[in-house]
N, C-alpha and C positions, 0 to 999 in steps of 0.2 A: 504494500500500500504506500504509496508515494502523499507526503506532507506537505505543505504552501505554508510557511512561519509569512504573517501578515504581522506589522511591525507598527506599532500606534503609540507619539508622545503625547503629553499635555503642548497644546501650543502655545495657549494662554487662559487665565481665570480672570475671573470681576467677582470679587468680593464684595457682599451687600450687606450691609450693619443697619440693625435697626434695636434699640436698647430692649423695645417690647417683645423683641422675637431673637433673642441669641441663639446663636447655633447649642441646637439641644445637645447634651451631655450623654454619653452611654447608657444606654437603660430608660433613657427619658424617652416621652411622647413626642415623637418623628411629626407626628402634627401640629406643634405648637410652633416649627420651623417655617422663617421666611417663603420659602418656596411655596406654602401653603396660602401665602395671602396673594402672591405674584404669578403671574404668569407670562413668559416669554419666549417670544418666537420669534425665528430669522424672517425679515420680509424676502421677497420672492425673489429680487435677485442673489439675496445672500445664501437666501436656500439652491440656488441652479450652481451658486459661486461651491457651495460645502460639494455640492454632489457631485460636481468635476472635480473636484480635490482629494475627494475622500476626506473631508474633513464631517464629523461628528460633534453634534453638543448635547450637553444635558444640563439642566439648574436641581439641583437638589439643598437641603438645607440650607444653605445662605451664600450658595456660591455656585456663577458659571461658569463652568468649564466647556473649554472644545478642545479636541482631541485631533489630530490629523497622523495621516498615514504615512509613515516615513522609509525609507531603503532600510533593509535586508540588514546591510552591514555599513554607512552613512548617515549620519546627524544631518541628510536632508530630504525633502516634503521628495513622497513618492511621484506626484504627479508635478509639476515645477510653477510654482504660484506667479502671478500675473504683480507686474511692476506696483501695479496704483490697487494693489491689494487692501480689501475695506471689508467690511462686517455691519451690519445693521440688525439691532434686536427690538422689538415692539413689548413696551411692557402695561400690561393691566395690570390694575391693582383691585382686590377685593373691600368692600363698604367696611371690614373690621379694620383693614391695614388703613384704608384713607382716613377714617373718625380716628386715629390715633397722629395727625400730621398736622402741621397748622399751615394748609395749602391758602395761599394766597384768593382771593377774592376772584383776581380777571382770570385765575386756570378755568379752562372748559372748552368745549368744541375744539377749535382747531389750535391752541394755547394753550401748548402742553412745554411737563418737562424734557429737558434736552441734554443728554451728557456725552458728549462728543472727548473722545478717547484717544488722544493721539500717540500712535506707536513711535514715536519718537522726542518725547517731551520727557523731562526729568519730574514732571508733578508724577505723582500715585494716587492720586484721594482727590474727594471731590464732598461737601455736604451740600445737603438738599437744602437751595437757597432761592429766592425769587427772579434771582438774574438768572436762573437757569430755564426761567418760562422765556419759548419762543415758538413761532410756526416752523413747522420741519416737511422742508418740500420732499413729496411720495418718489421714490425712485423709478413709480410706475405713475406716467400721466394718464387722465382719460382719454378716453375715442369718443370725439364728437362729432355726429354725423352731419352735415350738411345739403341741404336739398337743394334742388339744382339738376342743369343737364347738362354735362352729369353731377349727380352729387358726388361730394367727396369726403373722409374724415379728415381730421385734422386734430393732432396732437396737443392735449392742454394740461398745464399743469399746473397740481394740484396739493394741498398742505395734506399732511398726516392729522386725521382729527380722530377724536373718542376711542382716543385711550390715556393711560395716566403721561405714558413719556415714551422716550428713545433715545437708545445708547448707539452712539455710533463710535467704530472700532478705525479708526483713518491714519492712511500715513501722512507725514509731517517731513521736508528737509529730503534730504539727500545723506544723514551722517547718524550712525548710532540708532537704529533699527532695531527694537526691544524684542522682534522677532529674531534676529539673525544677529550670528557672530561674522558671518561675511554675506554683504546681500547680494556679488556679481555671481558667488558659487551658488548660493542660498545653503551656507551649513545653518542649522538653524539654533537657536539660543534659548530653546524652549525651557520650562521649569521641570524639571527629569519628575517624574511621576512619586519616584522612588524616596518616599522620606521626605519630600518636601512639599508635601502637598498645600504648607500653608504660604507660599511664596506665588502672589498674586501680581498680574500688571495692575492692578489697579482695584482701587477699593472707594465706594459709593455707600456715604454715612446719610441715613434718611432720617433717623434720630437719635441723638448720643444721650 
């Protein structure tokens, strides 16, 4: 019987701090975890972006992680990632997580939170602040039809609305890629799985 070793790192985490929901302790209620009030999904091109990559995520207790598929024997991305490499995560929030937040007055419809993540910045951390509300243009515009002979569509674009916010994962510069230890080979600089699970790019404090 012949074996296929498929070979998968941490590529990066986002750590999510919230005082009312600490990551539960062994033995404790897995339900009383952040994950439980959040819910978060890649929009539609990040999900086409993960599934040519083979890149993987999951949110569980207070923190997301994506996972990609790396060589055999190589510290790089099995399928070879795209220069202006980005990420986009859409987050709801549940009526217990929002009643516990002192969300600003003008959040709603399309004036949402924004936490824009740049893989090449020396911040890590971020708190949940009012300057953080803004409109966030959809990576998907609509189609609107036009009548006419002929008619035609025409592409318009559109803000992210009703939901609580979005994290966007963006590069930044040309120097020191928190992805990579070299970005012309792409060896990659990911947080090794092994032991270190608590070494995050980046951490998002929603209440301290």
């Amino acid at each position: 019987m012949d074996f296929i070793n498929i070979r998968y790192e941490k590529l990066f985490s986002i750590f999510l701090a919230h005082a009312d929901f600490p990551v539960p302790e062994t033995g404790k209620n897995w339900m009383e975890s952040l994950a439980e009030q959040l819910s978060m999904e890649p929009d539609e091109k990040t999900k086409q972006l993960f599934t040519a990559h083979d890149i993987h995520c999951r949110f569980n207790y207070n923190t997301l992680t994506c996972y990609i598929r790396v060589m055999d024997n190589e510290n790089k991305p099995f399928h070879r990632l795209t220069n202006d490499f980005s990420a986009r995560f859409i987050l709801n929030a549940s009526r217990v997580f929002m009643a516990g937040l002192a969300v600003s007055p003008v959040f709603g419809k399309d004036h949402i939170y924004h936490f824009p993540i740049k893989l090449k910045t020396t911040a890590s951390s971020t708190i949940l602040k009012d300057n953080l509300l803004s409109t966030v243009a959809s990576n998907t515009p609509d189609h609107i039809f036009h009548q006419g002979e002929p008619g035609h569509w025409e592409l318009q674009a559109v803000n992210i609305a009703g939901c609580f916010g979005v994290i966007d994962v963006i590069p930044e510069g040309s120097s020191k890629n928190r992805l990579f230890k070299n970005e012309a080979t792409q060896v990659l600089n990911y947080t090794v799985a092994n032991g270190k699970a608590n070494e995050h790019l980046y951490r998002i404090t929603f209440k301290s």
